[in-house]
Backbone as JSON, one array per atom type, in Angstrom:
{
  "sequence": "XXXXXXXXXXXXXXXXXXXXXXXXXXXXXXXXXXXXXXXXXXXXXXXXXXXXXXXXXXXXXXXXXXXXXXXX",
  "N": [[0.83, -1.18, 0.0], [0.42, 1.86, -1.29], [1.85, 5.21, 0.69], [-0.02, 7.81, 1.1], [0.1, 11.58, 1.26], [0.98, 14.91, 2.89], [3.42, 17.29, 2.83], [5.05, 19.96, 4.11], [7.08, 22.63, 2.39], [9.42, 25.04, 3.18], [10.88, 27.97, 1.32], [13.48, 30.79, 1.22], [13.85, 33.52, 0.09], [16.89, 34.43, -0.62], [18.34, 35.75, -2.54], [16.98, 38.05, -3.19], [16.27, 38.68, -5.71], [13.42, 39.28, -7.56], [13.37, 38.35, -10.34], [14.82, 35.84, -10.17], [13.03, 34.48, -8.45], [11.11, 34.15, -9.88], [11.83, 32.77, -11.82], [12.73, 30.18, -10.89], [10.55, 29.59, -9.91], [9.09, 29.08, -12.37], [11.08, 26.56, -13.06], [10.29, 24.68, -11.44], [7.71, 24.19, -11.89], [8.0, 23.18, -14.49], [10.23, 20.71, -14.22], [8.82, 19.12, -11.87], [6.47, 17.82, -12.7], [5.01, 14.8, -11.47], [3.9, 15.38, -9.51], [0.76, 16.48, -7.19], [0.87, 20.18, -6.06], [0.78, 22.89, -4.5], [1.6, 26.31, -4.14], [2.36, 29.31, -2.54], [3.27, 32.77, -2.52], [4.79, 35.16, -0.49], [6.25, 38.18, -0.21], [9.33, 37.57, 0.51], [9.55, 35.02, 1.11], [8.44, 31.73, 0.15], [6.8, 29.07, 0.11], [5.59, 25.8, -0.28], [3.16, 23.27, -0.91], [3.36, 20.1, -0.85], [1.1, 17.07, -2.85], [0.81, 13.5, -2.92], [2.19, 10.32, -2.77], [5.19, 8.71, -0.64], [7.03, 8.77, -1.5], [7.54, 9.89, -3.68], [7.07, 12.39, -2.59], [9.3, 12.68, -1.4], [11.65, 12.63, -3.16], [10.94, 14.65, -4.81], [11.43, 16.84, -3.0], [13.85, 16.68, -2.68], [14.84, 17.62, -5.64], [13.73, 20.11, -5.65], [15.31, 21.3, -3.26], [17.92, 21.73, -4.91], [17.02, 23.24, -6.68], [16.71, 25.16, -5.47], [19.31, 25.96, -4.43], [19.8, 26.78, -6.68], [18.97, 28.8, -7.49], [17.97, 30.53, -5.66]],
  "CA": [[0.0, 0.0, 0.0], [1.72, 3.2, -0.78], [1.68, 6.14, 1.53], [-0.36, 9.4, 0.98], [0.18, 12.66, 2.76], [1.28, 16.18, 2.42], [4.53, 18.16, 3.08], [5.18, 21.49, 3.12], [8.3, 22.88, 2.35], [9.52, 26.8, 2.94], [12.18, 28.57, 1.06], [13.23, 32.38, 1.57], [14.39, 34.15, -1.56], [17.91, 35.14, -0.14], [18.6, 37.0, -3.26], [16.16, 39.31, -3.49], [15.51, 39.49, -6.97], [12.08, 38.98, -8.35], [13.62, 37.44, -11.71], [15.39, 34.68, -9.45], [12.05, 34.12, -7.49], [10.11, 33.94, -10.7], [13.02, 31.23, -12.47], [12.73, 29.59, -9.54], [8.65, 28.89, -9.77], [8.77, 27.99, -13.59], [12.05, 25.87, -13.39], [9.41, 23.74, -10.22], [6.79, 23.66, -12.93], [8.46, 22.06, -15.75], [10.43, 19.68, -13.34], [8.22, 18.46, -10.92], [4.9, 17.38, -12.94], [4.67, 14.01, -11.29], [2.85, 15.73, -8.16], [0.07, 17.85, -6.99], [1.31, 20.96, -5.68], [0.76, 24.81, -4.49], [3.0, 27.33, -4.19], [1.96, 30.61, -1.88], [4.63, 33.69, -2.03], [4.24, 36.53, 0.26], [7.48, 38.66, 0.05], [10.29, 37.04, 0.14], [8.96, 33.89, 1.46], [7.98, 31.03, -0.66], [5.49, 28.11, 0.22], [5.59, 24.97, -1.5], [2.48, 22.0, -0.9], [3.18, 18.4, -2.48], [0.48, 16.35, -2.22], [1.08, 12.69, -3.37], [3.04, 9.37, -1.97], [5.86, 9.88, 0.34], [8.36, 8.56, -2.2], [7.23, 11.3, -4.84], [7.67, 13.92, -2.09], [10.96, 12.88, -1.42], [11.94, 12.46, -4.91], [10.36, 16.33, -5.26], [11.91, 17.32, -2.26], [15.81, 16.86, -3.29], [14.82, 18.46, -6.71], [13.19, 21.74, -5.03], [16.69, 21.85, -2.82], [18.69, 21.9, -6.31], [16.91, 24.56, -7.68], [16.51, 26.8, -4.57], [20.25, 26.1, -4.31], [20.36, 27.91, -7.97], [17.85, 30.42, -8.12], [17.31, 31.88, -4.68]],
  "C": [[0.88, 1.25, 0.0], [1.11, 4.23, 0.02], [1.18, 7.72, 1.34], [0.18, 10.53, 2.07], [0.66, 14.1, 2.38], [2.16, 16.56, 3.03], [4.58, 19.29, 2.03], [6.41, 22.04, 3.22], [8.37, 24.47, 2.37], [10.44, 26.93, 2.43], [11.93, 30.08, 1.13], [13.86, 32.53, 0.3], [15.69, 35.09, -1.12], [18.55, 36.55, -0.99], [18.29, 38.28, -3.89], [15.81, 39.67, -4.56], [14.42, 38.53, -7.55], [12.67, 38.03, -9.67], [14.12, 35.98, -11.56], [13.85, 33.71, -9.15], [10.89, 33.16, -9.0], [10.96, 32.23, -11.6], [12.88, 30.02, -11.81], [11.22, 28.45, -9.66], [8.23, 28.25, -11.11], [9.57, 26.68, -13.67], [10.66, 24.49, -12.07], [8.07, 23.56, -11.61], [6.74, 22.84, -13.95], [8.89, 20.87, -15.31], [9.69, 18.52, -12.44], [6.56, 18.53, -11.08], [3.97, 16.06, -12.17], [3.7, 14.05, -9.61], [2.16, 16.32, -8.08], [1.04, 18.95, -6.2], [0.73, 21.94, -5.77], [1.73, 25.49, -4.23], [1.81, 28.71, -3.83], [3.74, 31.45, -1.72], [3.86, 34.55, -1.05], [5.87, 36.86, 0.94], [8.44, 38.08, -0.11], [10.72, 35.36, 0.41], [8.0, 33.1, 0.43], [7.48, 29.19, -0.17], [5.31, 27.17, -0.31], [4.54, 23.96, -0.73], [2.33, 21.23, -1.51], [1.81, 17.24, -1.35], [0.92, 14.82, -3.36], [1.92, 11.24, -2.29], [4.48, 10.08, -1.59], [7.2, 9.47, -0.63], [8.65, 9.35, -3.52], [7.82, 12.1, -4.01], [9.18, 13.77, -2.04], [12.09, 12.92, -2.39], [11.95, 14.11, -5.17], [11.07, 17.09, -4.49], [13.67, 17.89, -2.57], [15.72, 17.65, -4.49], [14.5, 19.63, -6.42], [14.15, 22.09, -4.47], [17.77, 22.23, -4.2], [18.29, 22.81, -6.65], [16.87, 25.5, -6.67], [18.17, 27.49, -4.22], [21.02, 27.29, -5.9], [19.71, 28.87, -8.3], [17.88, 31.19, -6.93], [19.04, 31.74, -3.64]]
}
């Protein structure tokens, strides 16, 4: 039986620029189709909800560190 459930992940946008933030939210769109997901900003704070099995999130999880490691 696989495992449903939801994690939410935060990242801050260390670099302050909007063009980063925005790279950032398409580069998670194209990448990481194989889940549901939301995404809430507010400022410089960014919001991520995967919904799906826990071996997707974690799968999604290491890929969202990679890109926050190159965009923000």
């Amino acid at each position: 039986m696989r495992k449903l459930g939801k994690r939410v992940i935060h990242f801050y946008n260390d670099s302050g620029s909007l063009n980063n933030a925005v790279a950032f939210l398409e580069s998670i769109q194209k990448k990481i189709n194989y889940l549901n997901l939301t995404v809430s900003v507010e400022g410089k704070n960014i919001k991520i909800t995967l919904f799906g099995s826990r071996d997707l999130q974690n799968l999604a999880v290491e890929r969202l560190k990679d890109l926050a490691n190159q965009y923000l």
